[in-house]
Residue, then its C-alpha position, 0 to 999 in steps of 0.5 A: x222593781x226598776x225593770x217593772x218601772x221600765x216594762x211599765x213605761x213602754x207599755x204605758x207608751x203603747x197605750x198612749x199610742x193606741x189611744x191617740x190613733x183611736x181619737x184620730x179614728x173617731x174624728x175620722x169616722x164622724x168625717x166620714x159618716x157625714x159624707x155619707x154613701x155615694x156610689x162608686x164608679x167601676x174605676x173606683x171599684x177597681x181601685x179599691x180591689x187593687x188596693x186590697x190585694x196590694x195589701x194582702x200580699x205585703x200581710x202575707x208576706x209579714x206574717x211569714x217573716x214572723x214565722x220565719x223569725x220564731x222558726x230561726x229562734x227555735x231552731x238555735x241549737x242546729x245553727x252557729x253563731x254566724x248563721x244566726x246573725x245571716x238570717x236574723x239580718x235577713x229578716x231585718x231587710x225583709x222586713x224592711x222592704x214591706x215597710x218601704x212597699x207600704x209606704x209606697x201604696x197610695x190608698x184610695x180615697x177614704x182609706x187614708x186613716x186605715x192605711x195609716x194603722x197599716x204602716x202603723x203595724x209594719x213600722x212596729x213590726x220593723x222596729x222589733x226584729x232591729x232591736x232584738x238581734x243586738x239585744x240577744x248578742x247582748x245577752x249572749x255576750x254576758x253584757x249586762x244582762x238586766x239591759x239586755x233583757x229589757x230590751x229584747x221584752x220590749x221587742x216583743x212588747x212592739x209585736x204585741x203593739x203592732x198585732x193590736x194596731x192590725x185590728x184595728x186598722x181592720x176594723x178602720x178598713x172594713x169602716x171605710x167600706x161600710x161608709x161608700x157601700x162596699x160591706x163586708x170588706x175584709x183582709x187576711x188576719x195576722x198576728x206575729x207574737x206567737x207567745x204573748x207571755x213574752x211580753x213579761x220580763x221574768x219570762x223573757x229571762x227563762x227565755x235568754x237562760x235557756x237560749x244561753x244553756x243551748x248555744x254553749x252546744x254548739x262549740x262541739x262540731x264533729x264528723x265521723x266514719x261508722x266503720x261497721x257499716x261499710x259494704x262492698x259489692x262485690x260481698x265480703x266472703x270471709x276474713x283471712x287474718x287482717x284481709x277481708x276476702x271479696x267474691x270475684x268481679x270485674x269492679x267494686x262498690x263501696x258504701x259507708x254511713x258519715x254522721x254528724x256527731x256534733x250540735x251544729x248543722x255541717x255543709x260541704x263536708x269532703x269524703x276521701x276514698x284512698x285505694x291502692x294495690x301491693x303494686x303501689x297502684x292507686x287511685x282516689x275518690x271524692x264526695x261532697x255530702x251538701x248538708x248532714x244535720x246533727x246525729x243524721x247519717x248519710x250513706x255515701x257510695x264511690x263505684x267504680x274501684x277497678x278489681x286486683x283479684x289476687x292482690x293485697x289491696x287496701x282503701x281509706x275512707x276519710x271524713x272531714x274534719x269540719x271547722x272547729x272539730x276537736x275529736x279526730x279519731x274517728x274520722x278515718x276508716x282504713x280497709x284491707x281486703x283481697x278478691x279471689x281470683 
């Protein structure tokens, strides 16, 4: 019952906002349709087009930080707890530079009033990406977890409120046209709370539990060397005892699948290649695989092996270990072959 009364309080705020910016409207309006139609220079055609196109490029530019905010969201199970808190502190500063760029827009004449909804929306906008990051480490924390739910449902509550403040200030824009004799004057739509059903408490605690049920994944990170993938070229002929035997050549290529057995998306994982002949004669290879997401395979290939026919020759294959990895049994492959003569 009490996070009922405080979900009921914020929306009984935003109602009260929404009231008072229509009351502000209306007494504009009736301002405005005194004025009349006038006709308008082409500076201040020009002005109002500059204006428009002014503010669909910040309206584009908000409508892909929500998505960039949901897609981070959605896809916390491939990220650590770090790269989580990079890009959600990303979006903060996004979006605080399209409120700052807003402010900064100077409207033309009878558009005071619709660019005022339009800060309206950013500031509100703004507002909910800063407080939902400390809410959700809240509640990833275990720090009351009733607190915290209240304050990412209201995060959610302030996208909601700043969608409905767009229509508005579309409307108030297409209005101001209608009032000098420019029709039809329209912008790009924009809605940021994807799932309205997050405005409520009990679905905003499945979403935390089911958020908490994922990142307890990703404490398992790990990469391992598929041992029968490895080919050689020249190919293997047949085995003698513990020797695969290759066909003759002058060098040898030699390609393995890496793969990500881990829930977390690894970078710059080091693959060491260690060759050595029965002289002791040895030489050692690297690759950087740059990114490998969880369960995908990489083949990486090292060319160039110089050939010993005749000779006992042996290579390792090495992956990793990533931070935090655990299991390491699987992370080495070791090789031992001979080339005919």
């Amino acid at each position: 019952m009490e996070r009922r009364g405080r979900k009921e309080t914020v929306i009984t705020l935003i109602i009260m906002i929404i009231i008072a910016v229509v009351i502000v409207s209306w007494i504009t309006g009736l301002w405005s349709c005194d004025m009349g139609r006038k006709d308008l220079t082409e500076e201040q055609r020009l002005t109002i087009s500059d204006y428009i196109n002014s503010v669909s490029v910040l309206v584009q530019q908000s409508n892909k930080i929500s998505y960039n905010f949901f897609n981070t969201i959605n896809k916390i199970k491939e990220v650590s707890r770090e790269e989580l808190d990079k890009e959600l502190l990303d979006i903060i500063e996004e979006s605080r530079i399209i409120l700052e760029n807003g402010r900064e827009i100077n409207p033309p004449q009878d558009f005071e009033v619709a660019h005022g909804y339009l800060e309206l929306v950013f500031d509100t906008r703004n507002r909910s990406y800063v407080d939902f990051k400390p809410a959700l480490f809240n509640a990833l924390d275990d720090l009351d977890l009733d607190i915290s739910t209240t304050q990412i449902t209201n995060t959610f509550l302030y996208m909601f409120m700043s969608d409905e403040l767009y229509l508005y200030f579309q409307d108030r824009l297409k209005e101001s046209g209608d009032n000098i004799g420019i029709g039809n004057l329209t912008v790009i739509d924009s809605t940021v709370l994807q799932d309205r059903s997050l405005t409520s408490t009990q679905n905003v605690l499945g979403f935390i539990s089911e958020i908490k049920a994922v990142t307890k994944l990703q404490e398992r990170r790990g990469v391992a060397v598929i041992g029968d993938s490895i080919e050689f070229d020249p190919q293997v002929l047949n085995e003698q005892g513990e020797y695969w035997i290759l066909a003759n050549g002058t060098e040898i290529t030699v390609a393995i699948k890496i793969e990500n057995q881990g829930n977390v998306a690894e970078k710059d994982v080091d693959v060491i290649l260690t060759y050595k002949s029965e002289d002791n004669i040895a030489d050692e290879k690297s690759y950087t695989i740059s990114s490998i997401n969880p369960s995908d395979q990489k083949v990486v290939t090292f060319s160039g092996l110089i050939a010993y026919p005749g000779r006992k020759c042996e290579l390792t294959i090495t992956a990793g270990p990533v931070p935090d990895e655990v299991l390491m049994t699987n992370n080495s492959l070791t090789v031992k072959f001979m080339m005919e003569n």
